[in-house]
C-alpha positions in Angstrom: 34.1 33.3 -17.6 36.5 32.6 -20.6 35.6 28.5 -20.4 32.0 29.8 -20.4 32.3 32.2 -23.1 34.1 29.5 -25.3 31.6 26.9 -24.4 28.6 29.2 -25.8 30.7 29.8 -28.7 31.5 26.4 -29.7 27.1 25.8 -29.0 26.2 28.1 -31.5 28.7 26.5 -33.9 27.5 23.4 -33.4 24.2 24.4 -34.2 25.0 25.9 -37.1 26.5 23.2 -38.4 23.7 21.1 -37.8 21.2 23.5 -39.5 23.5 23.4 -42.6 23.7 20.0 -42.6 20.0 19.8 -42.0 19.2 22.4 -45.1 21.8 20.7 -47.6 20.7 17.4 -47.1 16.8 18.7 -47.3 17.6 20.6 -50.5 19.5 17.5 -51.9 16.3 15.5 -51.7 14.3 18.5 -53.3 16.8 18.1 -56.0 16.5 14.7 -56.6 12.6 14.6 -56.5 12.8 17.4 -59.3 15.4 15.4 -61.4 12.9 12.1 -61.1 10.0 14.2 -62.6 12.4 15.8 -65.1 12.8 12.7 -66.1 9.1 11.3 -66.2 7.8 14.5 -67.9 10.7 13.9 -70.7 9.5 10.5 -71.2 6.1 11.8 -71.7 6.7 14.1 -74.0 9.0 11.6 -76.4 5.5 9.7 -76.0 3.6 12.4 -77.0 6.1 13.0 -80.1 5.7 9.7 -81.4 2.0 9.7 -80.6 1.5 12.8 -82.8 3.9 11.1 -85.8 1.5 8.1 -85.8 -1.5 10.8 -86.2 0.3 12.9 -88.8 0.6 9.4 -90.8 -2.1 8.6 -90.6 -3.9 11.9 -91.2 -1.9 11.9 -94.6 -3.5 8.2 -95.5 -6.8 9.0 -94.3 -8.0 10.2 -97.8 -6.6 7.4 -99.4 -8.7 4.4 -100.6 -7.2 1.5 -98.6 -7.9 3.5 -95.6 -11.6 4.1 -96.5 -12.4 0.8 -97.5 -10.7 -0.6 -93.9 -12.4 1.9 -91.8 -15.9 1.4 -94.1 -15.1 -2.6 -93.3 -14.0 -2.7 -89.7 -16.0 0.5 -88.4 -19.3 -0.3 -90.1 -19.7 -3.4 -90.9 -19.7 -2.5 -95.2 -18.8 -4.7 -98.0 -18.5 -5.3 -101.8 -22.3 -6.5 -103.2 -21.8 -10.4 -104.1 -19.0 -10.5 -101.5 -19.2 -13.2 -98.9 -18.2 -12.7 -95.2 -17.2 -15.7 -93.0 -17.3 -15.0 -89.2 -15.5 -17.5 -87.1 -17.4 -18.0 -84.2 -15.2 -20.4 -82.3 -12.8 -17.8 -80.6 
């Protein structure tokens, strides 16, 4: 009865130490998955940053003349009377 009751004993053990096992290395890989999107979402945002610097430059020169003229040039196809345009065709 004692080898019996030891044997039961050492069983649940045993399966204990496999659910633990089991759980930490489950929880490990949850872990890591977060730390990989941590890591995504921080790039994206530094993205985003330097996105919204290039708008905030630009939103400063946007009243400026160079910037009309280029956008009035590129955009729609306006130019200077008595100015000639040359359009290379070959590319």
């Amino acid at each position: 009865m004692r080898k019996y009751s030891k044997l039961i004993k050492r069983f649940f053990i045993g399966i204990i130490g496999v659910y633990v096992v089991f759980t930490l290395v489950n929880q490990q890989k949850t872990l890591n998955e977060y730390n990989d999107e941590s890591v995504e979402l921080s790039q994206k945002i530094q993205e985003q940053k330097e996105y919204n610097g290039e708008l905030s430059k630009q939103q400063e020169n946007v009243n400026s003349l160079e910037f009309i003229e280029q956008t009035a040039r590129e955009k729609l196809d306006m130019y200077y009377p008595n100015e000639r345009v040359y359009v290379d065709n070959g590319m």
